[in-house]
VMD Tcl script that draws the C-alpha trace (Angstrom):
set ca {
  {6.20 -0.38 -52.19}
  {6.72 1.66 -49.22}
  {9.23 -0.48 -47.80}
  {11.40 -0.11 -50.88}
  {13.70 1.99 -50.64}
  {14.41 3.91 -46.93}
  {14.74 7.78 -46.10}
  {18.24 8.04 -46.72}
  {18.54 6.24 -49.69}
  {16.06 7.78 -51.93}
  {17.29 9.54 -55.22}
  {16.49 13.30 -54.87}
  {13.00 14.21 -56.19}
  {13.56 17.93 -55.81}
  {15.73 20.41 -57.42}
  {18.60 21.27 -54.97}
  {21.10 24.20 -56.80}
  {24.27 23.78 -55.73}
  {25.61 27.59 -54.41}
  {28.78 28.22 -55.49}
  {31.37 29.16 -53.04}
  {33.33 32.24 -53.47}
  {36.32 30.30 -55.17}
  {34.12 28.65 -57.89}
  {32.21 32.19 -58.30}
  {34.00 34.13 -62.01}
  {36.32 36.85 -61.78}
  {34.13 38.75 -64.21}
  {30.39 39.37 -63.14}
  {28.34 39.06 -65.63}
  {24.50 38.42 -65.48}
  {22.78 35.75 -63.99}
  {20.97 33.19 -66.40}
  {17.57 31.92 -65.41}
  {18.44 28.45 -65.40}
  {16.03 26.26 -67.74}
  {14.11 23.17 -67.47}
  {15.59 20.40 -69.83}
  {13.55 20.06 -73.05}
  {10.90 17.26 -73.19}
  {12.78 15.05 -75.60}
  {10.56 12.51 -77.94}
  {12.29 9.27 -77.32}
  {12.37 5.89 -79.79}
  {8.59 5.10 -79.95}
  {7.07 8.18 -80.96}
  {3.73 6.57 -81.00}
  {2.75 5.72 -77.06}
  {3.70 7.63 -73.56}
  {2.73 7.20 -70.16}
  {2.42 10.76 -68.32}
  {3.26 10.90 -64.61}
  {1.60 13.98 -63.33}
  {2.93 14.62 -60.19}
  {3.75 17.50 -57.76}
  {6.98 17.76 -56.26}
  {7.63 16.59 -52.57}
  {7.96 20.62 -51.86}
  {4.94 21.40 -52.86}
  {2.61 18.27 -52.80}
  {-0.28 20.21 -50.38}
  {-1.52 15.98 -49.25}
  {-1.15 15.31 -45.72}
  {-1.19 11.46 -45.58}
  {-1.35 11.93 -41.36}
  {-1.38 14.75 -38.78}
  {0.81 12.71 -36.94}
  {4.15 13.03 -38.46}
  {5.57 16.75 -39.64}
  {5.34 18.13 -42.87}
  {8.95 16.01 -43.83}
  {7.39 13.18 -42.74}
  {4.53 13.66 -45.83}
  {7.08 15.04 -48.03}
  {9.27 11.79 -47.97}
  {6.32 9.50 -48.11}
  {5.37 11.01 -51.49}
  {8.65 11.18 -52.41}
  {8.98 7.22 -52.18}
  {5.76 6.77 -53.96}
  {6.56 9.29 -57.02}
  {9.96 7.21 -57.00}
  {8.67 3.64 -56.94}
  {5.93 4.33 -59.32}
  {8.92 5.74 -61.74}
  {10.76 2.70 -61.66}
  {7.55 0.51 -62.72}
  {6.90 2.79 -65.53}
  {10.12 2.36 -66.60}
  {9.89 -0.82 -66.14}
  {6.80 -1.48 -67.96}
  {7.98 0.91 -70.80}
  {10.47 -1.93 -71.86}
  {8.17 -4.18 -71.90}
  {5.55 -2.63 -73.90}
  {7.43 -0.13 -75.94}
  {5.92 3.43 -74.49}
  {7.76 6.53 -73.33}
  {7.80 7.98 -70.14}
  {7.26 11.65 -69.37}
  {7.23 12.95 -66.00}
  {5.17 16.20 -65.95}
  {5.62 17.92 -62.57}
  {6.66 21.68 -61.27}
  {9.57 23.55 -61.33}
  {11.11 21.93 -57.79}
  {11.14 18.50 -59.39}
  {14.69 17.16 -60.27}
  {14.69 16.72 -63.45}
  {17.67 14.70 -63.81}
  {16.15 12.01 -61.91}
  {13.69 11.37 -64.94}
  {16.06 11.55 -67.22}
  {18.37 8.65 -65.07}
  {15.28 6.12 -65.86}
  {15.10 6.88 -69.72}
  {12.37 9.55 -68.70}
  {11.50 12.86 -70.22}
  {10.59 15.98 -68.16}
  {7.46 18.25 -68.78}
  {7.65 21.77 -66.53}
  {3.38 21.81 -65.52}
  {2.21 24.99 -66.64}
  {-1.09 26.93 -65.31}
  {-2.66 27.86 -62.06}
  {-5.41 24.82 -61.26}
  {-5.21 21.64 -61.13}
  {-7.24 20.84 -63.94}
  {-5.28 23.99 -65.78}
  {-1.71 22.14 -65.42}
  {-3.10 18.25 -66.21}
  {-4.76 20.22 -69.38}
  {-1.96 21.28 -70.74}
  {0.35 18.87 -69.94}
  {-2.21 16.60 -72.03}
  {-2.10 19.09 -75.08}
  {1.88 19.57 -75.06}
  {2.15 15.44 -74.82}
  {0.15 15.11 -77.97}
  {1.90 18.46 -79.87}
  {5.20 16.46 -79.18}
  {3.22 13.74 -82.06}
  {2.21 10.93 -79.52}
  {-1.07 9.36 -80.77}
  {-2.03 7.24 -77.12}
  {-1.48 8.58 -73.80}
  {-1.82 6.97 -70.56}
  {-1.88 9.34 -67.54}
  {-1.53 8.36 -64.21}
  {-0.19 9.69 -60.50}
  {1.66 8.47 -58.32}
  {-0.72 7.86 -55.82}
  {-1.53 4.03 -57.25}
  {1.00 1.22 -56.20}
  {-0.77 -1.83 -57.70}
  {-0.85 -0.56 -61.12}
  {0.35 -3.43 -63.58}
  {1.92 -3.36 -66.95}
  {-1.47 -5.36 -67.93}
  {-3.56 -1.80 -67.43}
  {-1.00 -0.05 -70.00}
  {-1.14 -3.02 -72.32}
  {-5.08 -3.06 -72.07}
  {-4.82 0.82 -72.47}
  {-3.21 1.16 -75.60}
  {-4.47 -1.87 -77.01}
  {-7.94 -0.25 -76.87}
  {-7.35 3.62 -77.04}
  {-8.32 4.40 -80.54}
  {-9.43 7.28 -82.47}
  {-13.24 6.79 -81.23}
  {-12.28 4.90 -77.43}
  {-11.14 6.18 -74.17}
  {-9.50 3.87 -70.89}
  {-10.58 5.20 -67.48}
  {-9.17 2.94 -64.81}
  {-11.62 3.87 -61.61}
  {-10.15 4.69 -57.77}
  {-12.22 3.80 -54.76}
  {-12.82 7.25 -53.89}
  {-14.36 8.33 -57.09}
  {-11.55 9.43 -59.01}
  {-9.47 7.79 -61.38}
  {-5.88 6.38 -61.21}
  {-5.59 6.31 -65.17}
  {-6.69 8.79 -67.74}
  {-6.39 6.79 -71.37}
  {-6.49 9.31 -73.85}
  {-6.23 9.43 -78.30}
  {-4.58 12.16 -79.40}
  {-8.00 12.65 -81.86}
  {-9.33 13.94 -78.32}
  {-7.88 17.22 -79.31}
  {-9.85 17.83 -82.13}
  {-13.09 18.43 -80.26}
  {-11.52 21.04 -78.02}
  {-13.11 19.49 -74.72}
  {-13.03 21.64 -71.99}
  {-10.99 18.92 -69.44}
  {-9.79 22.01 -67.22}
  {-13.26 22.60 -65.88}
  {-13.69 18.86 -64.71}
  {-13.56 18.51 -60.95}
  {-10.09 16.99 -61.09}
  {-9.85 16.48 -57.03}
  {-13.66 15.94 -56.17}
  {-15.35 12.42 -55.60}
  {-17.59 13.32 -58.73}
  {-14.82 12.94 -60.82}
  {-15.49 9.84 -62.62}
  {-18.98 9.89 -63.28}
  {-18.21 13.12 -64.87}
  {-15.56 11.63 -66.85}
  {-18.16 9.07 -68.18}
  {-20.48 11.55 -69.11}
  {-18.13 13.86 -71.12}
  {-16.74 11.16 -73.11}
  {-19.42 9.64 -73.92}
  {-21.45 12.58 -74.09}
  {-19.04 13.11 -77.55}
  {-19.44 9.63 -78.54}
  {-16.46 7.65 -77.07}
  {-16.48 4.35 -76.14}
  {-15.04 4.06 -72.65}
  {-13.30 0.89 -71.22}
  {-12.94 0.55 -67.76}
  {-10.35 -1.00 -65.90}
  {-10.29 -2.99 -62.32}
  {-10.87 -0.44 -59.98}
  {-8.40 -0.21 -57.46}
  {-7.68 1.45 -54.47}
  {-4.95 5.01 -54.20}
  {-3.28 6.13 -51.38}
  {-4.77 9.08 -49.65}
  {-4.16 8.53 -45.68}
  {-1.53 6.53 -43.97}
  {-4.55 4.16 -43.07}
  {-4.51 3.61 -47.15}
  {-0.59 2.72 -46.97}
  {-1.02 0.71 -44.21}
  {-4.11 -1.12 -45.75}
  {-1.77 -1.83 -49.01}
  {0.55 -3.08 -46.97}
  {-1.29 -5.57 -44.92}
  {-2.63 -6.77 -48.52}
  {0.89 -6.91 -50.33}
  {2.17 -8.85 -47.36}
  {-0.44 -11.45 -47.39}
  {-0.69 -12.27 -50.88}
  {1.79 -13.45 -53.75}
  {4.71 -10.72 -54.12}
  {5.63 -11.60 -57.52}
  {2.48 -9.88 -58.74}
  {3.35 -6.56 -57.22}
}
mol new
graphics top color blue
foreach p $ca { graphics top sphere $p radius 0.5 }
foreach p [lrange $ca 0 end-1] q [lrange $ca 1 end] { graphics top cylinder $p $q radius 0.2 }
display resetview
């Protein structure tokens, strides 16, 4: 995944206004317009969507290693927000889901909209605050199964989306579990809403995450199915582990 697609040749993750020169600039001033995010647009299916909750490169506060600048971090998570685009967009074909990208307001948008993608401005102050109500706003737009991940998890397959919303139901729940106690998907019914769960107060970025994922669900009667856990990528010993692995086994599973 990493080796994919090199510094220079990676699409532009972050919004980059152009500034008009003094001969492009009107002859009559007139006020400036604050310019808006494009609208999240419901696309053919209507029924599934995979969420990509991301951060933009600018402000993604992960330091994979001390040992290259703050560039260096910023264009490693650039190539893993872009890669992990491309296989949902990928998988979306195969499956029949949308895609939504929900990220800030520094994230190109145009670049999700390039790979059949609709763009969700993250709105709140925490963590759990934005992934909150990016959930609520996916399921207002009339989706019924969600499938949330980051971009943090290379070896996810189209087989965890087609377990995902095979299983998500009115009553069921898909947590795929991370190696470090989190979770690299969040498979959620839009029937979730109705019991006004407090999901903001979850500790989103702790290792307690998942067993407290477990107990809320089925503390209001879900069933939860849980995928292969797999490993994210959190240090540049992670990336380097992945790589070691996806160069010593069969590359047509990747």
């Amino acid at each position: 995944m990493m080796d994919a697609a090199a510094a220079g040749s990676l699409p532009d993750v972050s919004q980059n206004p152009a500034t008009p020169t003094a001969a492009s600039r009107p002859a009559k001033p007139r006020r400036s317009v604050q310019k808006k995010s494009p609208k999240p647009v419901i696309a053919s299916n209507g029924r599934n969507a995979a969420v990509l909750f991301v951060a933009s490169p600018r402000l993604e506060r992960k330091t994979f290693t001390t040992a290259l600048p703050l560039a260096g971090n910023r264009e490693i998570s650039a190539n893993l927000t872009y890669q992990t685009l491309l296989k949902l967009a990928e998988f979306s074909v195969m499956l029949d889901f949308d895609v939504i990208i929900a990220s800030d307001r520094e994230f190109n948008p145009h670049l999700a909209l390039q790979h059949g993608a609709a763009f969700l401005l993250q709105r709140g102050r925490t963590f759990g605050g934005k992934l909150s109500g990016v959930i609520e706003t996916v399921f207002a737009m009339g989706y019924e199964k969600i499938a949330v991940v980051a971009n943090d998890c290379p070896t996810l397959s189209h087989r965890d989306f087609q377990k995902s919303f095979n299983f998500i139901s009115e009553t069921s729940i898909v947590l795929g579990p991370a190696k470090d106690g989190g979770v690299y998907l969040l498979g959620l019914p839009r029937a979730l809403m109705e019991l006004h769960i407090d999901l903001a107060r979850l500790q989103w970025q702790a290792a307690a995450l998942f067993p407290e994922l477990v107990a809320t669900f089925t503390g209001h009667n879900f069933d939860v199915l849980l995928l292969r856990e797999k490993p994210d990528l959190d240090t540049l010993s992670d990336i380097a582990n992945f790589i070691n692995y996806f160069d010593s086994s069969d590359e047509t599973s990747f």
